[in-house]
C-alpha positions as CSV (number, residue, x, y, z in Angstrom):
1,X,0.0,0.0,0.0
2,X,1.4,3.0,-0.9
3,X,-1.2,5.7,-0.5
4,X,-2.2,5.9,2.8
5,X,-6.0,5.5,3.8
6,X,-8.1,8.6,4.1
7,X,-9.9,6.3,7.8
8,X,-8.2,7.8,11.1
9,X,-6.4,5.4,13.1
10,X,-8.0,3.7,16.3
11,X,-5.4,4.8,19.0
12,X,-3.7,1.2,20.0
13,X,-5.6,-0.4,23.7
14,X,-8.9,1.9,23.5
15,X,-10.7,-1.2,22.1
16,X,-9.6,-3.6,24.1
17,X,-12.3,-4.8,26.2
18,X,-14.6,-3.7,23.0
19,X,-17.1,-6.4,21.5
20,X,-16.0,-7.3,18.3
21,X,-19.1,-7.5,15.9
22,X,-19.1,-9.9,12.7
23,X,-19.2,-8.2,9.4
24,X,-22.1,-9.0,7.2
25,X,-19.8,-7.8,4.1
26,X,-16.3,-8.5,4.4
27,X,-15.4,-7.3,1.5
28,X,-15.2,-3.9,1.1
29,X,-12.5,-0.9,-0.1
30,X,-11.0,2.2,1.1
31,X,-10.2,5.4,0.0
32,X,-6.7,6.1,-0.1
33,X,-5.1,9.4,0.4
34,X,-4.3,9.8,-3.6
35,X,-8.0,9.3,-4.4
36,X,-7.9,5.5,-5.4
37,X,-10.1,2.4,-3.3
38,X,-7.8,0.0,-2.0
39,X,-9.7,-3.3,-1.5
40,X,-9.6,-4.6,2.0
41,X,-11.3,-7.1,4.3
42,X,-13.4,-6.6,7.3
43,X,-12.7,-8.6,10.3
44,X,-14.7,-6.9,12.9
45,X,-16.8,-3.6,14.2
46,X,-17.2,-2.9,17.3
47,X,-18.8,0.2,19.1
48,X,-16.7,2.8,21.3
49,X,-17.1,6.1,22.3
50,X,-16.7,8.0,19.4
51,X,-18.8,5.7,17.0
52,X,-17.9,2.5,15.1
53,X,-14.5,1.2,14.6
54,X,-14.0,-1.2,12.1
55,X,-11.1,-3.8,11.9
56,X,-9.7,-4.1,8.6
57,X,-6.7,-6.7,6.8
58,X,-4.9,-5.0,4.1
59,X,-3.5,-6.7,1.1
60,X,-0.5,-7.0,3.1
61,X,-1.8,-8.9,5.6
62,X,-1.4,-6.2,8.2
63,X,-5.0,-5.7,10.1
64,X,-5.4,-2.1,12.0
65,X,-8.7,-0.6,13.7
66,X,-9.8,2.5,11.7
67,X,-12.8,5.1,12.6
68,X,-15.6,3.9,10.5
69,X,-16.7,7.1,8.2
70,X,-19.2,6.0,5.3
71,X,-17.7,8.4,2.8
72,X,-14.5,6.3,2.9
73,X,-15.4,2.9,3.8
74,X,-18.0,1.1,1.2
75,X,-18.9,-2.5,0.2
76,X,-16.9,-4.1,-2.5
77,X,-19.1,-5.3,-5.5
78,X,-16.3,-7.1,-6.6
79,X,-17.2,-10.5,-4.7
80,X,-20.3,-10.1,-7.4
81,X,-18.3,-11.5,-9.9
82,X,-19.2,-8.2,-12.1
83,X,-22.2,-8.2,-11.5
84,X,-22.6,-5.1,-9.2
């Protein structure tokens, strides 16, 4: 990943006692910095005190908690086999 994602960064321990929440889409992508969707996978969401936090694995492997924001954060339509 090159870019970086436009999703703020969950500071590291404030979800730790958090329940984590299935995602009913796991596929999904991200805006990047440089205007580009990265596709990513969601692992969890959970709730905290500033809203939803959402767990994502990036194509590297690396998984990070991000601040869910709907404007760049959306279901992938790729698992639709190009259909969507």
């Amino acid at each position: 990943m090159t870019a970086q994602p436009v999703l703020a960064l969950v500071p590291r321990g404030i979800l730790i006692d958090a329940e984590r929440i299935s995602p009913a889409w796991p596929q999904a992508a991200v805006r990047c910095q440089d205007d580009h969707w990265q596709l990513v996978t969601i692992v969890a969401w959970c709730r905290y005190r500033r809203g939803w936090a959402v767990l994502i694995r990036w194509p590297d492997g690396h998984e990070d908690w991000r601040r869910y924001d709907a404007r760049h954060l959306i279901r992938s339509h790729e698992h639709l086999g190009g259909w969507g």
